[in-house]
C-alpha positions as CSV (number, residue, x, y, z in Angstrom):
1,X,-15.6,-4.0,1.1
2,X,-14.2,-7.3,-0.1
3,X,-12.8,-6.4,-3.1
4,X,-8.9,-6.5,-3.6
5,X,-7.6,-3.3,-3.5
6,X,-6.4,-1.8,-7.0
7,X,-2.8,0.1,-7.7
8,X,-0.3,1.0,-6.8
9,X,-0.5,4.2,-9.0
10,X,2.8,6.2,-8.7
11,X,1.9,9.7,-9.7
12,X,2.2,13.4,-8.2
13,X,-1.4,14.3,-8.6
14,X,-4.9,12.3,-8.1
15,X,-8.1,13.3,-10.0
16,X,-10.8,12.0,-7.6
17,X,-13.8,12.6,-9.7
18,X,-12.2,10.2,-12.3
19,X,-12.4,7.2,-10.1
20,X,-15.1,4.4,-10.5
21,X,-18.2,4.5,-8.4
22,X,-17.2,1.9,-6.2
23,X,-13.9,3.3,-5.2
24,X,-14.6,4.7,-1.2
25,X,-11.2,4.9,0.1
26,X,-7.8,5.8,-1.6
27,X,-4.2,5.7,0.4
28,X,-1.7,7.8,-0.1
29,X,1.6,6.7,0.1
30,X,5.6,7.7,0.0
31,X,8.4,5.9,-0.6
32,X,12.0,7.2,-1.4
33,X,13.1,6.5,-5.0
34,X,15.6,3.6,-5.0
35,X,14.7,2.5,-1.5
36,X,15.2,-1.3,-2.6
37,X,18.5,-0.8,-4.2
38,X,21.6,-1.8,-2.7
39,X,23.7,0.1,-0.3
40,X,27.4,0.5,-1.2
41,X,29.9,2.0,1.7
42,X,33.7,2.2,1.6
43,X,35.9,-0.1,3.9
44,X,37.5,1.7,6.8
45,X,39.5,-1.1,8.5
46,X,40.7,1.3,11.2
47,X,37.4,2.7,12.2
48,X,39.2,6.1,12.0
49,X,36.0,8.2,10.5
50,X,32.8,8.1,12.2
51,X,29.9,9.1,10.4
52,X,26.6,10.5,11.9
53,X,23.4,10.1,9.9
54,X,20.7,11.8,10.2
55,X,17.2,11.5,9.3
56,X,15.9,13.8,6.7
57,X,12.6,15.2,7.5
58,X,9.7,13.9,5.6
59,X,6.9,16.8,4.5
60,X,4.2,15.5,2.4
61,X,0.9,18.2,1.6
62,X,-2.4,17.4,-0.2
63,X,-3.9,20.3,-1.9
64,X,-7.4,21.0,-3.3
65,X,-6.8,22.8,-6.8
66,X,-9.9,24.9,-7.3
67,X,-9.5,26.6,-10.6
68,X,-9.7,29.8,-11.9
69,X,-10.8,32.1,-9.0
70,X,-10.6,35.9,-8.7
71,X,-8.1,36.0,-12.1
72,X,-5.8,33.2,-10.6
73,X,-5.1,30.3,-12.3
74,X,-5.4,26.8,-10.4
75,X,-5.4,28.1,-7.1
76,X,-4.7,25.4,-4.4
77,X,-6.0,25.1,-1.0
78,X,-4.6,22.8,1.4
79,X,-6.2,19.9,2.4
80,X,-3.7,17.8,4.3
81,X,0.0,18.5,5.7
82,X,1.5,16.0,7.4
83,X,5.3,15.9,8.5
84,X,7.6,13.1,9.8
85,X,10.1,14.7,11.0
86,X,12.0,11.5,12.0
87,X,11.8,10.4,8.0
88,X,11.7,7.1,7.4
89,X,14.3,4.4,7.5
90,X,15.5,2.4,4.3
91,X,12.9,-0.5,3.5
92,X,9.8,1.4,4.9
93,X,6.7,3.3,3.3
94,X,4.9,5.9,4.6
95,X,1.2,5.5,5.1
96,X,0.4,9.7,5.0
97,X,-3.4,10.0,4.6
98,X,-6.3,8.2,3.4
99,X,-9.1,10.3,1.5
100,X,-12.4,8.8,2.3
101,X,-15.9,9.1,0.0
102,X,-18.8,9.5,1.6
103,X,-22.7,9.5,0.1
104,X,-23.3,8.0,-3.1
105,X,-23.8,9.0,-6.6
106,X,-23.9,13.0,-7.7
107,X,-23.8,13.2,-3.6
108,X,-20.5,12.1,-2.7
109,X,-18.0,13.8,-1.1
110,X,-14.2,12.9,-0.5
111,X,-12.8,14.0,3.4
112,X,-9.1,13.6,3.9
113,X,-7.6,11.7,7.0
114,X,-3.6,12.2,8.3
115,X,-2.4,9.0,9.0
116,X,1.0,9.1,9.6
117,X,2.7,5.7,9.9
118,X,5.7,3.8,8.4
119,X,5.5,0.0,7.3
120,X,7.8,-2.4,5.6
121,X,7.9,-2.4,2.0
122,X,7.8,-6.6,2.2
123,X,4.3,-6.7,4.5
124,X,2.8,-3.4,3.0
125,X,0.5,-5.7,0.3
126,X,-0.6,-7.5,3.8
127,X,-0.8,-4.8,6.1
128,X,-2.8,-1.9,3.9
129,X,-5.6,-3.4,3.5
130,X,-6.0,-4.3,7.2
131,X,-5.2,-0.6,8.2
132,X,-7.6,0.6,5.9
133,X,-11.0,-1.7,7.1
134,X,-11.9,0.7,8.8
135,X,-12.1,3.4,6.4
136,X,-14.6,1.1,4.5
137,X,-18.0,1.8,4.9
138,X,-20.6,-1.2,5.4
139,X,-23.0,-1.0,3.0
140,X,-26.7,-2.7,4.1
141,X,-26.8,-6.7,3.4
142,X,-29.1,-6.6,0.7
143,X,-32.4,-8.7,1.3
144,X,-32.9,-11.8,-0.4
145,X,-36.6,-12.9,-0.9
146,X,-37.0,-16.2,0.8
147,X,-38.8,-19.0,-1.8
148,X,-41.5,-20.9,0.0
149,X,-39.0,-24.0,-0.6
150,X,-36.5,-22.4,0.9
151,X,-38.4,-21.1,4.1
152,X,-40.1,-24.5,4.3
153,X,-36.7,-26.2,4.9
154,X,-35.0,-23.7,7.2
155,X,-37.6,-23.8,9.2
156,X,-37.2,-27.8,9.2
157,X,-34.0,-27.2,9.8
158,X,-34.2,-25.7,12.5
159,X,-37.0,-27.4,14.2
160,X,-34.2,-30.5,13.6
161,X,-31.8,-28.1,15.7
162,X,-34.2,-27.7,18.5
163,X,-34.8,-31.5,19.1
């Protein structure tokens, strides 16, 4: 839960069972190629052409790929399908689901989550990691066995705190 979070990774297909133990959650995210470049537009001093944008829809889907079944090769079932259909504006990333491990060891399993959000490209670094806290799990404070030392000055301690 306190480690820094490891990537970005751009790549069109994820391999779960090749991530490291200690890997719970893993965001998936979309960003239009050449987003940071700049913008070049042609001078029309007499505002004689108008020009209507609109927003191209966003689609992004997730799917399982099972392998050879029934003769087929690699077939895919869909896990998550998430559309924006107001796309997302210049500068911004699109948060689209988080798969989430559950269990531990030869027990785990991955569940997918639709998240569905757009944040700026400057404050993503600051802003994923916050989003994503809650997708952590909390694992159980491991007990430390207290020294007879140790116990004898807590306990001063706080018999100090008391007076």
């Amino acid at each position: 839960r306190d480690t820094p979070p490891v990537g970005p990774v751009s790549s069109s297909a994820v391999d779960l069972t090749k991530l490291d133990s200690e890997a719970s959650v893993v965001a998936l995210l979309a960003e239009e190629p050449g987003a940071g470049s700049e913008v070049v537009r042609e001078a029309d001093s007499d505002r004689r052409k108008a020009t209507g944008k609109e927003a191209a829809v966003w689609l992004a889907t997730v799917s399982e790929q099972r392998g050879k079944q029934h003769g087929k090769d690699d077939e895919r079932a869909p896990v998550v399908r998430v559309r924006r259909t107001e796309g997302v504006k210049a500068g911004g990333i699109w948060f689209v689901a988080v798969f989430i491990r559950s269990g531990e060891g030869e027990e785990s399993r991955w569940r997918a989550e639709a998240v569905n959000e757009v944040y700026p490209a400057s404050r993503l670094t600051s802003l994923l990691p916050l989003r994503c806290k809650d997708f952590i799990p909390i694992s159980a404070p491991k007990s430390v066995e207290e020294s007879p030392g140790d116990r004898a000055k807590r306990l001063l301690q706080e018999a100090m705190k008391n007076t």
